[in-house]
C-alpha positions as CSV (number, residue, x, y, z in Angstrom):
1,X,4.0,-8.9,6.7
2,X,2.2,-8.4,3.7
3,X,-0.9,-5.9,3.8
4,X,-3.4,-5.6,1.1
5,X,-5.1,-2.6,0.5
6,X,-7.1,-0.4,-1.9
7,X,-7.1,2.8,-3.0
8,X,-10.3,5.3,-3.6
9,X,-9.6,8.5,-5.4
10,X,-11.9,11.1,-4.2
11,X,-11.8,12.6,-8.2
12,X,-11.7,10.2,-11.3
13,X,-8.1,10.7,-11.9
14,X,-5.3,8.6,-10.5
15,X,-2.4,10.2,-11.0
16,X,-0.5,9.4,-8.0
17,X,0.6,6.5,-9.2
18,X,1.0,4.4,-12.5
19,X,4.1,2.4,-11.4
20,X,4.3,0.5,-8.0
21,X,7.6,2.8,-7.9
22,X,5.8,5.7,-8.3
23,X,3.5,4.8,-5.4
24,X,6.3,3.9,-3.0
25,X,7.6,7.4,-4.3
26,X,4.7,9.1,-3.7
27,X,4.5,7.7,0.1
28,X,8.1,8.7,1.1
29,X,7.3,12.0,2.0
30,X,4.4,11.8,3.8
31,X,5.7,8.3,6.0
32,X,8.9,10.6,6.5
33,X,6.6,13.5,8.3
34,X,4.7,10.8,10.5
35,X,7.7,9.1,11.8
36,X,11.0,11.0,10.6
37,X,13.9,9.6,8.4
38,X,14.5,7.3,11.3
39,X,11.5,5.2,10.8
40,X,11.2,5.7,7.0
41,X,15.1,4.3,7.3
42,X,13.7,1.3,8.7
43,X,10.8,0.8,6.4
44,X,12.4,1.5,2.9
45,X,15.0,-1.3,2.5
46,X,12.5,-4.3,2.8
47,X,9.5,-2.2,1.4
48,X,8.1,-3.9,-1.8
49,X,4.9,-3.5,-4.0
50,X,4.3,-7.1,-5.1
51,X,0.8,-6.3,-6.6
52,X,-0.3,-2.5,-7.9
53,X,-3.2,-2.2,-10.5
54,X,-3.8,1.4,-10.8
55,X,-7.0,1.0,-12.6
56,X,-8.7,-1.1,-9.8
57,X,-6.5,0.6,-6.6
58,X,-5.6,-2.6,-5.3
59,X,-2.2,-3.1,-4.4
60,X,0.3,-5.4,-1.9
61,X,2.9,-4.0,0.2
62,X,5.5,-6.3,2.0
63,X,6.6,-4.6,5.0
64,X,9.0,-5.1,7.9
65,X,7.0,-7.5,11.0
66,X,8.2,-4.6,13.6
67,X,6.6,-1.7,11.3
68,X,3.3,-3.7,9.7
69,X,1.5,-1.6,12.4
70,X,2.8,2.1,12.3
71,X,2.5,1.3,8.7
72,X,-1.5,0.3,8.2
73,X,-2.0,3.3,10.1
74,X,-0.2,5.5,8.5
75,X,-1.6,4.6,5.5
76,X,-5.2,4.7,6.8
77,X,-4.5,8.4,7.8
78,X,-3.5,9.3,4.6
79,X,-5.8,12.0,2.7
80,X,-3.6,12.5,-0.5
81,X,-0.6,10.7,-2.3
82,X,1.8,13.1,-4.8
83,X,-1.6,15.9,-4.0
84,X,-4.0,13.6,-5.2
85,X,-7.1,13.3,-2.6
86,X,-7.8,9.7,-2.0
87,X,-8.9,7.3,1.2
88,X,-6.9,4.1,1.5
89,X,-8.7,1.0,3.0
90,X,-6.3,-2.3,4.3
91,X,-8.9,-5.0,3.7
92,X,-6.3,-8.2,4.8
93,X,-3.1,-8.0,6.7
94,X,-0.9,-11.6,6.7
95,X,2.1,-13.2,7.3
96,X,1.9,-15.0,3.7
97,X,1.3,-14.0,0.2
98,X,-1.6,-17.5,0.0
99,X,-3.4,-16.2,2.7
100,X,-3.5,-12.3,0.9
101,X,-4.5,-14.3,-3.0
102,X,-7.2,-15.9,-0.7
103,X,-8.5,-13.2,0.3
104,X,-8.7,-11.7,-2.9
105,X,-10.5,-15.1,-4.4
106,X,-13.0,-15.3,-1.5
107,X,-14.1,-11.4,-1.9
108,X,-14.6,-11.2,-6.0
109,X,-11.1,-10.4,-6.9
110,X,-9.1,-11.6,-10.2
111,X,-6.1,-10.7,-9.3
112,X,-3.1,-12.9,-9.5
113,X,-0.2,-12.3,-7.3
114,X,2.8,-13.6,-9.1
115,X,6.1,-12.6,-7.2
């Protein structure tokens, strides 16, 4: 499944992360509290950032079908990524990457998802 999301920093700093890797980095730990090495076992290998724009927050995760729930709510809980206060908000959750780019046509977006 591929969920599209944005991020809102609560400050006007985003310093958790610059890189997709850093973002994935900076959700191990907290993922790894929520539902143990056992669930973030399950989630790492197929977990991929197609599409991270630090300066606008919006960003694509592909995640395992069997995780795509635990996984919007986990990030929906979050308060903070690498102790940087932000909210998180999933605006489109699909099982293609069309459906997420037209999403992001439809509601304003220039982004261009290129995998």
């Amino acid at each position: 499944r591929y969920i599209l999301f944005q991020t809102h920093a609560t400050n006007d700093t985003n310093t958790y992360g610059q890189t997709a890797e850093q973002l994935i980095s900076g959700l191990q730990q907290p993922f790894m509290n929520e539902y143990g090495v056992f669930g973030w076992g399950h989630v790492w290998p197929t977990l991929k950032a197609l599409l991270w724009s630090p300066n606008e927050g919006i960003g694509l995760f592909r995640v395992p079908r069997d995780w795509c729930t635990q996984f919007v709510n986990f990030l929906q809980s979050l308060t903070s990524i690498n102790n940087v206060p932000l909210t998180i908000k999933v605006h489109h959750i699909s099982g293609t990457i069309d459906q997420c780019q037209r999403w992001l046509d439809e509601n304003g977006f220039t982004f261009e998802i290129n995998v």
